[in-house]
N, C-alpha and C positions, 0 to 999 in steps of 0.2 A: 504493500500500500504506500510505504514512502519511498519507493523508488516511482509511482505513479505521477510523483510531483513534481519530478524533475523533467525542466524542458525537455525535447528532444529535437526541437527544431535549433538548428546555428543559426542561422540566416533568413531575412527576411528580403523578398522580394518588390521592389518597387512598380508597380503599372506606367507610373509618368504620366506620360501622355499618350500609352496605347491604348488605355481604358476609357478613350473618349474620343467618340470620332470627330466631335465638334474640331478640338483642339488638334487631332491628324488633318483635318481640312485646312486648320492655319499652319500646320506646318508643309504643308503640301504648299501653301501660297509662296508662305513666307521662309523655309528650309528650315532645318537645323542649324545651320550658322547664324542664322540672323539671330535664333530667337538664343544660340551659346553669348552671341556681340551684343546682344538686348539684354541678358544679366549678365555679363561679365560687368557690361559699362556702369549699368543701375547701380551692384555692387562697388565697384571702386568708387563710385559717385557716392553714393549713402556711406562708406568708410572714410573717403577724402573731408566731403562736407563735416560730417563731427569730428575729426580730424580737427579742423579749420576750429571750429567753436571751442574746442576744449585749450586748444593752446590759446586762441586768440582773449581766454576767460582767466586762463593762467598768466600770460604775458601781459596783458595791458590791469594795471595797476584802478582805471577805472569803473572796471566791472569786476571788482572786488567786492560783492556785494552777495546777501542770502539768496538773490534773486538769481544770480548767473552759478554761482556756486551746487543749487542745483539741476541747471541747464546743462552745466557741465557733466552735471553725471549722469544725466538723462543722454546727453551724448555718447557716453561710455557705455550706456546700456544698449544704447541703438545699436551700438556696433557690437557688441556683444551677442544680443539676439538675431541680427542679421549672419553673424557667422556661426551659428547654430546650425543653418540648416542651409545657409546660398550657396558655399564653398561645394556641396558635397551634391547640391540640386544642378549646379553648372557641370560638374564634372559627367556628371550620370546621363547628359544631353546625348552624345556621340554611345554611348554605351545598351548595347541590348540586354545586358545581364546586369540589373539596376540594384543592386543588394546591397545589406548593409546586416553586420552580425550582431544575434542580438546583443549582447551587449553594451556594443554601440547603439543600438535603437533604444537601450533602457535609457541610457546616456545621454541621450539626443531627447528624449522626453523630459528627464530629468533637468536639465538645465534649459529648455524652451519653458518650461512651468516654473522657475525657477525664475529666470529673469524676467516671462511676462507679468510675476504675482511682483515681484521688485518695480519696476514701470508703472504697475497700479498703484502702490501705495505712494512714490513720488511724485505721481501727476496730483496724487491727491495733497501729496505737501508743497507742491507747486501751487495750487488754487488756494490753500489757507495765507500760504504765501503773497498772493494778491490781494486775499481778502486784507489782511493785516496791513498791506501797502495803500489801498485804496478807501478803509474804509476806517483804521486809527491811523493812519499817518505818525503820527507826533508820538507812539508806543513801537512805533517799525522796529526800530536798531533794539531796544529792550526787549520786545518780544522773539523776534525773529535772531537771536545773539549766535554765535558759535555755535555755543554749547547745544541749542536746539536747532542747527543747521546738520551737525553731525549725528545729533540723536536722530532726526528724520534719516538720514541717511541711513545708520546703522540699522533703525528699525526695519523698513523697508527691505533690505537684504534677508533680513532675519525671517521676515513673513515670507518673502518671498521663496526662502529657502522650504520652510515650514513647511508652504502650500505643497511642494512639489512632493516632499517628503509621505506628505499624508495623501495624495494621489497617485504615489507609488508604491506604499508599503503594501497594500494589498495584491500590485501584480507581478512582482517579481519573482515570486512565489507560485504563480497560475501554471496550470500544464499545458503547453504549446506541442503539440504531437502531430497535428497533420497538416492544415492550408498554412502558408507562408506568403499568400501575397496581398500587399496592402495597396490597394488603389489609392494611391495616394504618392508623394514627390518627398516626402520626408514622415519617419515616424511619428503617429498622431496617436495619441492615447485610447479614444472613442473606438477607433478600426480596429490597433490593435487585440482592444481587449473581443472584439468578434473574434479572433483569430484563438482563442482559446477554447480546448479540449472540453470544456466543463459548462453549465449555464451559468452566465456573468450578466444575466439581466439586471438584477440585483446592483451588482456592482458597476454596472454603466449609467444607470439610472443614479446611483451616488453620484457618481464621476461628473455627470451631466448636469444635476441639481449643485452640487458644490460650485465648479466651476464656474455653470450662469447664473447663480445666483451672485458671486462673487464681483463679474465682470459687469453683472445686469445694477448691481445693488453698488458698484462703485460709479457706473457712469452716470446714476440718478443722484447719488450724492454728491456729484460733479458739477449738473446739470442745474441741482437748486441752490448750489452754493455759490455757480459765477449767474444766476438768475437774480439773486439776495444782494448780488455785490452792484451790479447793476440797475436793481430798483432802489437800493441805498443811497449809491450819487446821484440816479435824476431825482430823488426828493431833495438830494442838496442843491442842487445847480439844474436850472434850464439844459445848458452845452454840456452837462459829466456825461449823462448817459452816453454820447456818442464820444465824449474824451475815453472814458470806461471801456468801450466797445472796441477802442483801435487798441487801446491795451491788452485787454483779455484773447482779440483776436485771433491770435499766434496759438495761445493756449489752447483757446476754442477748438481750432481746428486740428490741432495734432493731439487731442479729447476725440474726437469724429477719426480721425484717421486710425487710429489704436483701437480706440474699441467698437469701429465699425463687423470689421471681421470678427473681431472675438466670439461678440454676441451671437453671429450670425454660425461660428461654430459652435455652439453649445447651445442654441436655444430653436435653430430653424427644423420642421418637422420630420425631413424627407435626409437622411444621412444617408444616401445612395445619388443623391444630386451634384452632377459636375459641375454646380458653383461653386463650390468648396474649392476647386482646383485651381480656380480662378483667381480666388481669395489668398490661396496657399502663395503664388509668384505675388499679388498685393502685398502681403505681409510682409513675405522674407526680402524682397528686394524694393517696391517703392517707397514703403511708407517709413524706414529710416531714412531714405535719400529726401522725401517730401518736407518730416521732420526738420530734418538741418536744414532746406532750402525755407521753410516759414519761418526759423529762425533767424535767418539771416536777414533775407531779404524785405521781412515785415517787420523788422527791431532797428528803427534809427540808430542808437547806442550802439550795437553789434555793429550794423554797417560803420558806423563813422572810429571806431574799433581797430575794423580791420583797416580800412584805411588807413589809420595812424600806423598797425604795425608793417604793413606793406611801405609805410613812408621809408621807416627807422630799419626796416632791412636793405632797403635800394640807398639806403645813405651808408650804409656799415657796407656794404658792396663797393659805394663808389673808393669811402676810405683804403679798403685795405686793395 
């Protein structure tokens, strides 16, 4: 009986994009190299761009602030989560035999839940972040001090680690003895646990309820606390609300960008739907590149930023 328990599958195999003729129809348009030069670029793009923001937050002495402090690690986490799964989703493009041992697929689970349960609690200490900016001003620097720049951080890791912990401690353990192929481009928890020997309704149906309720029950906390932040200035000021709006905007949208898919993997009815797949290249390759580009590009500060350290490098250029 307890040799019953032990996996016997090594290896899991991947479908990609044979599992979907939609997506063979765009690669028939569009080839395999395009869509290899469509993530390669995305990725180096989504790495470069936080790339950019984490030095540019460490090197300029002006955006030494709780605000960018943790912008910066939300940078770090982009890249972090984007290399969970892009490196190994590009390589697998040209290849017919898409596997990955398990594990590595425990592994790849583990640290995808890992860093997305990490992203939720710091978007979330990102919006108290603003609330405290926008709405005591004159409490900012005391509230928002070090020592509670760092506790958000640490915490956030810490949950984030939790999460994953407690979403895997039931499967690594499961007996995997016959199907090994995941229609899907990288290990995802939900599919895998179909692929076990034993009935896991039970335990998918946790996995499902924990998760969306997690990702559902942070983006509502999200949603009424830059709502609160927003109907608090326009009672102070006729112009806040729209001052407010170009503020939070950045937030807003990489809030929509993050947990558009989430949701939509833990909560949509039909888990046999090739939107997921869709969702899957969203995730792992545009929306860290998206990320760094609305923080750039919609943050006067960051821009006027970089420009300074672009200045102060083509001058140490000319010097030496």
């Amino acid at each position: 009986m307890d040799e019953a328990n032990y996996s016997v599958v090594s290896e899991f195999v991947f479908l990609g994009l044979s599992g979907s003729w939609q997506i063979q129809l765009c690669l028939f348009v569009f080839s395999s190299l395009l869509l290899f030069v469509f993530s390669f670029l995305f990725y180096l793009a989504s790495m470069m761009g936080n790339l950019v923001i984490v030095f540019t937050v460490t090197l300029d002495a002006h955006l030494h602030s709780p605000m960018y402090f943790l912008l910066a690690n939300l940078s770090v986490i982009d890249m972090c989560f984007c290399s969970i799964t892009a490196p190994k989703m590009i390589c697998d493009i040209f290849k017919k035999h898409k596997a990955i041992s398990f594990c590595g697929c425990i592994t790849q689970i583990f640290f995808s839940h890992a860093v997305g349960g990490t992203e939720m609690v710091l978007l979330i200490a990102m919006a108290f972040d603003r609330y405290v900016a926008i709405c005591k001003p004159l409490h900012y620097l005391t509230i928002m001090s070090s020592r509670m720049c760092i506790f958000f951080l640490v915490t956030s890791w810490i949950v984030g680690f939790i999460h994953s912990l407690v979403q895997l401690i039931f499967v690594v353990d499961l007996p995997f003895c016959g199907p090994n192929v995941l229609d899907s481009f990288y290990c995802d928890l939900p599919r895998l646990l179909r692929l076990a020997c034993i009935n896991t309704q039970e335990l998918e149906f946790m996995v499902t309820v924990s998760s969306g309720l997690i990702s559902v029950g942070s983006f509502v906390l999200l949603a009424i606390s830059y709502i609160f932040i927003l109907f608090t200035v326009w009672k102070r000021s006729s112009g806040g609300s729209f001052k407010a709006l170009s503020t939070l905007s950045a937030h807003i949208t990489v809030v929509v960008l993050f947990f558009g898919p989430l949701m939509f993997f833990y909560t949509w009815p039909s888990p046999t739907s090739h939107l997921d797949k869709y969702l899957a290249i969203f995730d792992a390759f545009i929306t860290p590149f998206l990320n760094s580009v609305v923080y750039t590009f919609r943050n006067k500060e960051m821009k006027v930023a970089m420009k300074r350290l672009c200045g102060h490098l083509l001058h140490y250029r000319k010097i030496s």
